[in-house]
C-alpha positions as CSV (number, residue, x, y, z in Angstrom):
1,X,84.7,32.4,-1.9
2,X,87.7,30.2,-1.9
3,X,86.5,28.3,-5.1
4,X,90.6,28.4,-6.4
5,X,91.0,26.2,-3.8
6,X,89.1,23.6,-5.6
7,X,91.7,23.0,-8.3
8,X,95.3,23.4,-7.2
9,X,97.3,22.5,-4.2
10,X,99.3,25.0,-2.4
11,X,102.5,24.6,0.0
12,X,104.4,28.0,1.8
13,X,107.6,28.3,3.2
14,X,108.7,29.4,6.9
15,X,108.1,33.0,6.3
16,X,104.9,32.6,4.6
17,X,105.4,32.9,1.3
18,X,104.2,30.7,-1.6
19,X,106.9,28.0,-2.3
20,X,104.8,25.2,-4.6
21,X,102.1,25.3,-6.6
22,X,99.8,22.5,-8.6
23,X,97.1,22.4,-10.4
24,X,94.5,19.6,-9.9
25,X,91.1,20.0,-12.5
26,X,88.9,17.6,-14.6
27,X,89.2,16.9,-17.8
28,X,86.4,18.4,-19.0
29,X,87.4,21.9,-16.6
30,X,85.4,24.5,-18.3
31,X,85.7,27.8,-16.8
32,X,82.3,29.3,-17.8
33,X,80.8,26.2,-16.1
34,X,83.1,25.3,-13.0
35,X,83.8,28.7,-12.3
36,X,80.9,31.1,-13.1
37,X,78.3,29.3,-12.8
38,X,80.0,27.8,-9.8
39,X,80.2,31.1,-8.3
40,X,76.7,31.9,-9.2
41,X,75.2,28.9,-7.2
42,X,77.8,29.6,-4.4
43,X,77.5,33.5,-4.0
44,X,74.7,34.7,-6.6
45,X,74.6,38.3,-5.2
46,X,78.4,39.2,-5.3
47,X,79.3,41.1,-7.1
48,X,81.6,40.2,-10.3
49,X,81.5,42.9,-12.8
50,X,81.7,47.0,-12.1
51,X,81.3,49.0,-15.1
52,X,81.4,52.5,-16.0
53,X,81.9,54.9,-19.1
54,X,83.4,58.1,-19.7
55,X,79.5,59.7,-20.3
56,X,78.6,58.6,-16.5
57,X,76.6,55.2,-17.3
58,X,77.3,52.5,-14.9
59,X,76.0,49.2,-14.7
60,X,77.3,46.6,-11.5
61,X,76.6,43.0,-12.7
62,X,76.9,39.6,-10.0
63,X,77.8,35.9,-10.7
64,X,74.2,35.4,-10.9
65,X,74.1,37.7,-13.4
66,X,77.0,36.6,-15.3
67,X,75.1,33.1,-15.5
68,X,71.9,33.9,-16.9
69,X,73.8,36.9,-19.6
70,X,76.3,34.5,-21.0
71,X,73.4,31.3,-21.1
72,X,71.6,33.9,-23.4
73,X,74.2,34.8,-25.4
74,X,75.2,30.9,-25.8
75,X,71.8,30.5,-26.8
76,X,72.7,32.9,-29.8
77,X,75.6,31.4,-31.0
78,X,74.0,27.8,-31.3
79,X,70.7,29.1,-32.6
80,X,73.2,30.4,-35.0
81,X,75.0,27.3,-35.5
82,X,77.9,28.4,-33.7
83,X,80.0,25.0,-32.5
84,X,82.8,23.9,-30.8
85,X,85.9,24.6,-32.5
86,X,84.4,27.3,-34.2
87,X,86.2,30.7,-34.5
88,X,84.6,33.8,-33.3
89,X,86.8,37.4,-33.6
90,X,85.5,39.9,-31.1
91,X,86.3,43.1,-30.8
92,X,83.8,44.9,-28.0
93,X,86.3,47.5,-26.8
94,X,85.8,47.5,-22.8
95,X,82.2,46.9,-23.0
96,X,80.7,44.6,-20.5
97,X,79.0,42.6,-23.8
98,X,82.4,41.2,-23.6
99,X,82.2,39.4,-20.3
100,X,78.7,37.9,-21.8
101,X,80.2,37.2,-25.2
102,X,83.6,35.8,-23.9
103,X,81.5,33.5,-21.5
104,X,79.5,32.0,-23.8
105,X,82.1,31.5,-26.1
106,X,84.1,29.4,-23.9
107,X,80.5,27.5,-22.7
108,X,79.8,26.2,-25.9
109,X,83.3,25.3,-26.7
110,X,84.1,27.7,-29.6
111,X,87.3,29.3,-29.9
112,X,87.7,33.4,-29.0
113,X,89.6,35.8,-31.3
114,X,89.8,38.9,-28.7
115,X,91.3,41.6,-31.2
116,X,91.4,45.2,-30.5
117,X,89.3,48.0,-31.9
118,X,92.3,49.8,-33.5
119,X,93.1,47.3,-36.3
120,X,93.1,48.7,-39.6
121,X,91.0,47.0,-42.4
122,X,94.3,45.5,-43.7
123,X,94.9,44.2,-39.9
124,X,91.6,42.6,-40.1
125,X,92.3,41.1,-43.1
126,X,95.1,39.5,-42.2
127,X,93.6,37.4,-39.3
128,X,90.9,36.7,-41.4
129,X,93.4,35.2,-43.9
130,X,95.5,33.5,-41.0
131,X,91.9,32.0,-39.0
132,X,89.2,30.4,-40.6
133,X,87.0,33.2,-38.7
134,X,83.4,31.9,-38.6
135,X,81.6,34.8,-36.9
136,X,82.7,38.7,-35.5
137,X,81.1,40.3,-32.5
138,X,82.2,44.0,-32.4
139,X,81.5,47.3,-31.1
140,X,79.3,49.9,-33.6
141,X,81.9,52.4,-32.5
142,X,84.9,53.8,-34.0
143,X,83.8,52.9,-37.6
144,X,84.8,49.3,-36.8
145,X,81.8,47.9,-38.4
146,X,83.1,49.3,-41.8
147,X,86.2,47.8,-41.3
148,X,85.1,44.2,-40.6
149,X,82.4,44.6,-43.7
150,X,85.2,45.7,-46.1
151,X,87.8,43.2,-45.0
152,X,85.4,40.0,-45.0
153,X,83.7,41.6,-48.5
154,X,88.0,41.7,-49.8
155,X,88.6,38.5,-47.9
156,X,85.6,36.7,-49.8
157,X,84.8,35.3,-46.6
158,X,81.4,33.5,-45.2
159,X,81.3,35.5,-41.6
160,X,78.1,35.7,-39.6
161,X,77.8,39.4,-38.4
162,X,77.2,41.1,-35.1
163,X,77.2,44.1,-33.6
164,X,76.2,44.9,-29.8
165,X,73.7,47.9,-28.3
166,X,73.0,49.1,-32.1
167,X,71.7,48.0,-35.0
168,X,74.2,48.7,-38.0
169,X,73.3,47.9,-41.9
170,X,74.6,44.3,-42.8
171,X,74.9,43.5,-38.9
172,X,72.5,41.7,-36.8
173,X,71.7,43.1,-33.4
174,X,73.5,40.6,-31.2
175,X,71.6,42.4,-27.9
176,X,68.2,42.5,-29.2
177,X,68.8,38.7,-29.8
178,X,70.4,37.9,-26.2
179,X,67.3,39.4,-24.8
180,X,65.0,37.0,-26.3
181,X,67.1,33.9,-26.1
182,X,66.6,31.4,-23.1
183,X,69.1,32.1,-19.6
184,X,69.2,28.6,-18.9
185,X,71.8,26.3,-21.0
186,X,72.8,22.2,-20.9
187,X,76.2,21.6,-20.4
188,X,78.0,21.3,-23.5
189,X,80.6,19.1,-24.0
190,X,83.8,20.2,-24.0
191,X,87.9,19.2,-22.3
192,X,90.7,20.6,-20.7
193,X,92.6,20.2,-23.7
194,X,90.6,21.7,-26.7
195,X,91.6,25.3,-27.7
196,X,89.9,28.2,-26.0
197,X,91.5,31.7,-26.7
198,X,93.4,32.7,-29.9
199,X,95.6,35.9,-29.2
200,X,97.8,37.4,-32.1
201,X,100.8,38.8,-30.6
202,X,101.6,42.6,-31.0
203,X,104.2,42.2,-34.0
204,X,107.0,44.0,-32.8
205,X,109.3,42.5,-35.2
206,X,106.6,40.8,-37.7
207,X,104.0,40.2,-38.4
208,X,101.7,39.0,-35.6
209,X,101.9,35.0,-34.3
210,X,98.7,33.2,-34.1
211,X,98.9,32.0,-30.2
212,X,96.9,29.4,-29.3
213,X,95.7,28.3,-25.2
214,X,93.6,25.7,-23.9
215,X,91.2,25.3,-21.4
216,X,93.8,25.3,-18.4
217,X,94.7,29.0,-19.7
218,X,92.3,30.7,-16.8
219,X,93.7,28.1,-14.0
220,X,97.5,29.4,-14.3
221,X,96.0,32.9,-13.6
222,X,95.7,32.0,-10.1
223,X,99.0,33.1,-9.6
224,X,98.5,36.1,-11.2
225,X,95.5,37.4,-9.5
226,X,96.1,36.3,-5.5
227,X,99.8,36.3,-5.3
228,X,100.9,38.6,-7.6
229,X,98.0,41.3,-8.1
230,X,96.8,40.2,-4.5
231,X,93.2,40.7,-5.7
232,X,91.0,39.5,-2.7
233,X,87.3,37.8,-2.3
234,X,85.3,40.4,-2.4
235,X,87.7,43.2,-3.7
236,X,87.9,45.5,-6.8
237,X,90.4,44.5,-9.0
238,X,91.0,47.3,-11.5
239,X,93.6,46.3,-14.8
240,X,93.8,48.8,-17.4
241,X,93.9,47.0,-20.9
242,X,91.4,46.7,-23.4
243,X,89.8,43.5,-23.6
244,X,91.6,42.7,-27.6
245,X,95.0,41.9,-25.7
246,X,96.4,39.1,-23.2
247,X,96.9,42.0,-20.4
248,X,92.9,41.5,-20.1
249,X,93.1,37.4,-19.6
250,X,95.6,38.6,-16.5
251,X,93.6,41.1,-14.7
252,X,90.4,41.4,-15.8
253,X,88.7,37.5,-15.7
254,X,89.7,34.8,-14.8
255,X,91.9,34.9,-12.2
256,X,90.5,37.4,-10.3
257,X,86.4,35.6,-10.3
258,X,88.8,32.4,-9.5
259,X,89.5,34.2,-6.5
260,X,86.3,36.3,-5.6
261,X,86.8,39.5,-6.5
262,X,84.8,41.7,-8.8
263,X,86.8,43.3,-11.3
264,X,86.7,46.9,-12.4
265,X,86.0,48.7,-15.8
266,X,86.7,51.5,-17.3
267,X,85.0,52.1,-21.0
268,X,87.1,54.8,-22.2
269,X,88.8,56.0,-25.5
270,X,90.6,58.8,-24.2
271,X,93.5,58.8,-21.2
272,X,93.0,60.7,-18.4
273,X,95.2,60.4,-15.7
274,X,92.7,62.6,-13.5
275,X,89.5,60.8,-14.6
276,X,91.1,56.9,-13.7
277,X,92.7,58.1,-10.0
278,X,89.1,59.6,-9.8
279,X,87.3,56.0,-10.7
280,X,89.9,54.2,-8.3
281,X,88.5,56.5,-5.6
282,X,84.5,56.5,-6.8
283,X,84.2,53.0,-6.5
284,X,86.8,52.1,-3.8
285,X,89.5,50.2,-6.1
286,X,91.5,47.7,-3.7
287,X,94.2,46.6,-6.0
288,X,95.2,47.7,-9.2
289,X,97.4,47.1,-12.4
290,X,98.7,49.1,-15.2
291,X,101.6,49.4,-17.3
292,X,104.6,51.0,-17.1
293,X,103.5,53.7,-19.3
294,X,100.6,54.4,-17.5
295,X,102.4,55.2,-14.3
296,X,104.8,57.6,-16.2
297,X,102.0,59.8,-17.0
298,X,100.6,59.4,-13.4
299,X,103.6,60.9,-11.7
300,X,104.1,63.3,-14.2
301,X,101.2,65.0,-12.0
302,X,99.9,65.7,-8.5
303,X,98.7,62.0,-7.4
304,X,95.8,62.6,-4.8
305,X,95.6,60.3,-2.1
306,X,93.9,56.9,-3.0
307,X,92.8,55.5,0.5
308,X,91.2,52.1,-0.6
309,X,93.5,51.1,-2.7
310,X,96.6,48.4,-0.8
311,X,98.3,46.6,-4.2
312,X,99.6,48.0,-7.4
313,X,101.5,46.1,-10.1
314,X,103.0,46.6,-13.3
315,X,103.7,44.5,-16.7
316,X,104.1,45.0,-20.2
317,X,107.6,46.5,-20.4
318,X,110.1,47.3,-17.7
319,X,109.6,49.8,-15.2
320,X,112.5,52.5,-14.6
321,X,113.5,53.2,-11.4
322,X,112.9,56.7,-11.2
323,X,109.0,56.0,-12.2
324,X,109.3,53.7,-8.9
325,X,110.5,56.0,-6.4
326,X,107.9,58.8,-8.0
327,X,104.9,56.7,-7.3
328,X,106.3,54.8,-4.2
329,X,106.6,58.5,-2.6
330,X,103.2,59.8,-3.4
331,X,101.3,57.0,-2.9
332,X,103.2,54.2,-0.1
333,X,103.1,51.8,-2.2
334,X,105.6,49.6,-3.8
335,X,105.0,48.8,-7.6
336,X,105.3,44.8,-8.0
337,X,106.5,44.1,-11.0
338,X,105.6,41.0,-13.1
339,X,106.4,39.7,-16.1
340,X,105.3,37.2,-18.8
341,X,104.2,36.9,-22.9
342,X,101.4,36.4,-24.9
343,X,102.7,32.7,-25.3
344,X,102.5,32.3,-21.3
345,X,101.4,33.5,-18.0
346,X,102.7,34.9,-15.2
347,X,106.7,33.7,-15.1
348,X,108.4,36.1,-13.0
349,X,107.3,38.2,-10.3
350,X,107.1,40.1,-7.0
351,X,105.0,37.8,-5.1
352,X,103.4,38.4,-2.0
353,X,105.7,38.2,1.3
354,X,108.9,38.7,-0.9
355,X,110.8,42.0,-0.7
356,X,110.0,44.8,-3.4
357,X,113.0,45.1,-5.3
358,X,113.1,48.3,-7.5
359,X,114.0,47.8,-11.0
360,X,113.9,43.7,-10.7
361,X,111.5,41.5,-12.2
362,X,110.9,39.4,-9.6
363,X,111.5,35.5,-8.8
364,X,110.3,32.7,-10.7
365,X,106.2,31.7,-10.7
366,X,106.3,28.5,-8.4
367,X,104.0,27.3,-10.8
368,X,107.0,27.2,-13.6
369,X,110.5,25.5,-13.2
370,X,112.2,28.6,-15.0
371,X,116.0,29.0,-15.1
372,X,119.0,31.4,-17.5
373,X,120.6,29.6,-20.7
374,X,123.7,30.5,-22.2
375,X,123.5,30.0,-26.2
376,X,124.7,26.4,-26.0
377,X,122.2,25.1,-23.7
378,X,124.3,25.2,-20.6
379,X,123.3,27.3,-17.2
380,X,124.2,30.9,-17.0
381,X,126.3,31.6,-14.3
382,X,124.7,33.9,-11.4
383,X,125.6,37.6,-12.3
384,X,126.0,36.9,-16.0
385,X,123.5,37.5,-19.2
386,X,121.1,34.8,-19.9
387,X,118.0,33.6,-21.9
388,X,115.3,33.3,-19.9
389,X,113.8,29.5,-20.4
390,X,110.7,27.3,-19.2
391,X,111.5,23.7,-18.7
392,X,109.1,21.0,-18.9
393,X,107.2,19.2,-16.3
394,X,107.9,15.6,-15.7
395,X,108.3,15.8,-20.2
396,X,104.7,17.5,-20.4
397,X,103.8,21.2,-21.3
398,X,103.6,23.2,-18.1
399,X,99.9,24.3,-17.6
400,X,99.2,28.2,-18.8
401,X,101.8,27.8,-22.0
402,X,99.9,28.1,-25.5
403,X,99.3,24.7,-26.9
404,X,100.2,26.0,-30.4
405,X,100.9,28.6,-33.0
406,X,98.4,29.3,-35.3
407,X,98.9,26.9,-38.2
408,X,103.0,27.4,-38.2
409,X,104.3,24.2,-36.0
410,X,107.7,24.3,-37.6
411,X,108.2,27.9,-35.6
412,X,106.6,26.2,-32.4
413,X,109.3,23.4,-33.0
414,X,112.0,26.3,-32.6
415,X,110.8,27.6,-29.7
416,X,110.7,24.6,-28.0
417,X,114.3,23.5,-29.3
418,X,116.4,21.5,-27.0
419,X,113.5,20.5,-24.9
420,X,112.9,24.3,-23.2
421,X,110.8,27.2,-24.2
422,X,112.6,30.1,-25.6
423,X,111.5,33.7,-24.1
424,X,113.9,35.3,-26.2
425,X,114.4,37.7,-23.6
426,X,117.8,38.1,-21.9
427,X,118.0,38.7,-18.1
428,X,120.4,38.2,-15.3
429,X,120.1,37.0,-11.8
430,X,121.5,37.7,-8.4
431,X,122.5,36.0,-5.2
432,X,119.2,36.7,-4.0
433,X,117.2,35.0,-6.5
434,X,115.8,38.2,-8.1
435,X,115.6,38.6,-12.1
436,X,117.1,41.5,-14.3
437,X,115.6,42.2,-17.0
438,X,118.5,42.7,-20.1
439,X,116.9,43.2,-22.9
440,X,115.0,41.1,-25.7
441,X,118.1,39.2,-27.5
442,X,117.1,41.0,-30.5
443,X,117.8,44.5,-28.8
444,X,120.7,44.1,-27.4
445,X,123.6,46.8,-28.4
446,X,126.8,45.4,-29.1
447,X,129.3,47.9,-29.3
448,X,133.3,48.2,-28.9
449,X,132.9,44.4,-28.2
450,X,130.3,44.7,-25.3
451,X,127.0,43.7,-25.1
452,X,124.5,47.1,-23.5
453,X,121.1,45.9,-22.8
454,X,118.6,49.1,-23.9
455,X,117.1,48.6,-20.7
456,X,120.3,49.9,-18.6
457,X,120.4,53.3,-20.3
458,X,117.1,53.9,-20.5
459,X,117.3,54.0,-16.8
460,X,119.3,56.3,-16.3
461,X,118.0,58.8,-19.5
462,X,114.5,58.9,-17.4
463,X,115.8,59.9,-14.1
464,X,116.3,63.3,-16.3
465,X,113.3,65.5,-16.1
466,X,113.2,66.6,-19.8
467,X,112.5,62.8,-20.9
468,X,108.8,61.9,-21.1
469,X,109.8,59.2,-22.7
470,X,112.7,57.2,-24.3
471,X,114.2,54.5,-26.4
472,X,117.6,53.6,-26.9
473,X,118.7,51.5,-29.9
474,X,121.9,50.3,-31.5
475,X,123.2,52.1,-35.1
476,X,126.0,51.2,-37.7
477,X,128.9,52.4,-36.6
478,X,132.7,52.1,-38.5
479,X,134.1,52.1,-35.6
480,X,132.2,50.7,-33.3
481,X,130.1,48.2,-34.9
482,X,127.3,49.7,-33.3
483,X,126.6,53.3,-31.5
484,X,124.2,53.8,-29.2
485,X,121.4,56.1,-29.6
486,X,118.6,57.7,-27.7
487,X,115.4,58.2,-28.9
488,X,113.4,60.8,-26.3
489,X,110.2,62.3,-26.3
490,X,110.5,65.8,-24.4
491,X,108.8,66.6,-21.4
492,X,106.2,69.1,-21.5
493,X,108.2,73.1,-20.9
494,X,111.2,71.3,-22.8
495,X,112.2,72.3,-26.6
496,X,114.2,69.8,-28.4
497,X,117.5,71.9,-29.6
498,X,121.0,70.8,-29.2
499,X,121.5,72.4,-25.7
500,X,118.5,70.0,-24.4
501,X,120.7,67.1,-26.5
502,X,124.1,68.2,-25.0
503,X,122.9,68.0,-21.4
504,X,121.5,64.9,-21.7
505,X,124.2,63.1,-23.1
506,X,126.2,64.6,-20.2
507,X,123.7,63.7,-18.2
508,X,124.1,60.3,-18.6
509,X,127.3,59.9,-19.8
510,X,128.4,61.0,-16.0
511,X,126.9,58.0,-14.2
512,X,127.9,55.2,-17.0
513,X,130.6,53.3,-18.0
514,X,132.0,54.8,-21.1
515,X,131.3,51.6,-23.0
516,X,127.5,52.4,-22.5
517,X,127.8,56.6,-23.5
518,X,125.2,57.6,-25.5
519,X,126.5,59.1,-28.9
520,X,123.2,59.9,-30.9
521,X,120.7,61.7,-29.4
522,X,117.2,62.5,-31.2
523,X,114.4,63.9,-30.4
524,X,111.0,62.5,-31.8
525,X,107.3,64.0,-31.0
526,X,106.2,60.4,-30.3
527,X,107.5,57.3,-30.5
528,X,106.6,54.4,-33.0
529,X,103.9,52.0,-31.5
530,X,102.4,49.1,-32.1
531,X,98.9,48.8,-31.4
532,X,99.4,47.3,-28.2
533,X,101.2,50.2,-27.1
534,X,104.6,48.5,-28.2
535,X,107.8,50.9,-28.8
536,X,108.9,49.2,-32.2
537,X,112.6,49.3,-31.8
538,X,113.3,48.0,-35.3
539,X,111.6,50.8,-37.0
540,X,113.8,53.1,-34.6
541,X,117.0,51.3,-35.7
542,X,115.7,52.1,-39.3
């Protein structure tokens, strides 16, 4: 089914290849009404949902299916007197309640809190402190109920309760009531324009940003899902990401039932690089996205042949080289790399039809007028270090950038000062139109009076086969201002002594300039995370 089609305008260039792209939807576009239920009176019996769990359950669900489950769980939340505007924290794991649940949500017009199932009880607090939070949906797993109950009892907050599949004590039995609640629900009136999704960034540097989207969120994932993921009608999309973080929004809804496919999941709470290559094979897996991460643990062993699957693409951080050329040998395919923020959608990427560039982020979204900054506003030359910036269209906000942050306009002012939005991330670009990732401005190294993006030398450090993994940071330094420093997580068969230390600043040192020479080595059994998976830089620099 085509039923993208329905809501933007496309235009290609003379080698095929996506050149402009608009959006064209109602006002009142709601995407549990114009898209799945759209798709359920268009194609009832495709498929739309394939799940499976690390015990062997599996469960297949169609848009037909998708219709009546989230019309019943709707019927909860109003029955409850759940409204529109309302805010609803879920955290469901990679359960397939959280298709119903997320579905419903947006039907009725009530605003979703996605959060992971790793917060702490002080973590929960704080969003109940930051969101007037007037209902939680979570998994009975992972002693997550306890920590919702103690941090609304510390909160002193007036939540409704639910769990899914089990009853728990002080929770209501949000299953047992979906299967008595009416599949059929009247259109409730919603627009374009109200808020729909509440994400709290990963708090790298603070403590995590309320970001709000509207109802044109799903619409910008177009782009994502056929032109950068290449997910097809009647494919298997397969994203890893649990469904408390953005990464899900990009592969793992809307874009992808915007564009026919089903989409693949995985419910598991341990990583096995054995077990996923063995899922992408079971259920024949045509395109599929990870991060980098990921992919480092998959070369590390022997990648079996995966016959059905023809895209793979990476986000989240950058992707080394080396990681590249492992996968790219055992597999044939290239890794596209995209890139974007919680704040936005896809911005950057390796589209369909352009050429796979190792190492480079891509070319700008045609969806997005994007372009490099220097400090005072003026364009960055090609070749030289800039900020990465999103300029307005015709004065408005460009569709798929968050409407707001969470009660804190004076920081949305900022970044929106001058009239652009501020990435914060530094890049550079070439003759060809490709971008290079830098480093985020706060990163950067500036030492002996240059300016070493992390990035660069963290490059070259993983082409070593000692380093698992690696972070490279700037330190005090009398001389210097600032030293650089590698931060490495040894391979396994490697001890961490100063002859492992010794060869791989030589290592390095030998293919960079000597402005960039490591000088700090240290070896760490992991790294510092946050719960999105995040290196924390500043707690390295520390």
């Amino acid at each position: 089914m085509n039923l993208y089609q329905n809501f933007c305008r496309e235009t290609f260039d003379g080698k095929g290849r996506l050149s402009r792209f608009a959006l064209d939807y109602p006002e009142n576009f709601n995407f549990g009404y114009d898209v799945v239920d759209a798709m359920a009176d268009q194609a009832p019996d495709q498929r739309a949902l394939v799940w499976c769990d690390g015990e062997g359950r599996q469960a297949t669900f169609t848009f037909q299916d998708l219709r009546r489950r989230s019309n019943q769980a709707a019927q909860v939340f109003l029955q409850a007197g759940i409204r529109r505007g309302d805010h609803v924290m879920v955290a469901l794991k990679r359960h397939y309640e959280y298709w119903f649940v997320t579905v419903a949500l947006h039907k009725i017009g009530a605003i979703l809190i996605p959060v992971t199932h790793m917060l702490t009880q002080k973590d929960i607090l704080y969003r109940l402190q930051s969101a007037p939070i007037r209902a939680i949906v979570c998994t009975p797993q992972n002693d997550v109920p306890e920590k919702m109950a103690g941090a609304v009892a510390e909160a002193g907050a007036n939540c409704l309760l639910w769990t899914v599949q089990e009853t728990v004590p002080g929770f209501q039995n949000f299953s047992q009531a979906m299967e008595g609640a009416p599949d059929t629900l009247e259109r409730q009136p919603t627009l374009a324009t109200d808020p729909m999704i509440l994400y709290f960034t990963s708090g790298t540097t603070g403590q995590p940003k309320g970001v709000v989207h509207d109802y044109t969120y799903p619409l910008a994932h177009i782009l994502t899902a056929k032109y950068w993921q290449q997910a097809q009608d009647g494919g298997l999309h397969f994203t890893v990401a649990e469904t408390g973080w953005g990464k899900a929004s990009w592969g793992k809804i809307y874009g992808q039932w915007l564009v026919g496919s089903a989409v693949m999941v995985f419910d598991f709470d341990n990583f096995d690089p054995k077990r996923l290559v063995a899922i992408i094979n079971q259920y024949g897996v045509t395109s599929f996205c990870a991060p980098p991460t990921i992919y480092r643990y998959l070369v590390k062993k022997d990648l079996p042949p995966m016959p059905t699957l023809r895209y793979a693409t990476t986000a989240g951080e950058q992707l080394n080289p080396e990681v590249f050329r492992q996968f790219t040998q055992a597999t044939g395919l290239p890794l596209m790399e995209g890139y974007g923020q919680t704040e936005t959608t896809l911005l950057l990427a390796t589209f369909a039809g352009w050429d796979v560039v190792p190492g480079a982020m891509g070319v700008p979204s045609p969806l997005y007028r994007i372009r490099l900054k220097n400090s005072d506003g003026s364009p960055t030359p090609v070749g030289e270090v800039g900020e990465i910036v999103v300029l307005p269209q015709d004065e408005d906000r460009p569709v798929g950038l968050f409407s707001q942050y969470l009660q804190d306009p004076e920081r949305y002012e900022q970044v929106w000062a001058g009239g652009v939005y501020h990435t914060g991330d530094a890049a550079w670009q070439d003759e060809k139109g490709y971008f290079w990732f830098h480093g985020r401005f706060d990163d950067i190294i500036k030492t002996g009076g240059f300016r070493v993006g992390p990035y660069e030398v963290e490059n070259v450090l993983m082409e070593h086969p000692a380093v698992l993994e690696c972070s490279v940071v700037g330190i005090p330094d009398p001389l210097r201002g600032q030293a650089i420093k590698a931060v490495v997580v040894p391979a396994a068969g490697y001890e961490a002594n100063r002859a492992l230390e010794k060869e791989l600043r030589e290592f390095c040192n030998s293919q960079m300039a000597p402005y960039k020479w490591i000088r700090v080595v240290e070896f760490v059994e992991a790294m510092p995370k946050t719960i999105s998976g995040k290196i924390r830089k500043t707690e390295l620099r520390g």
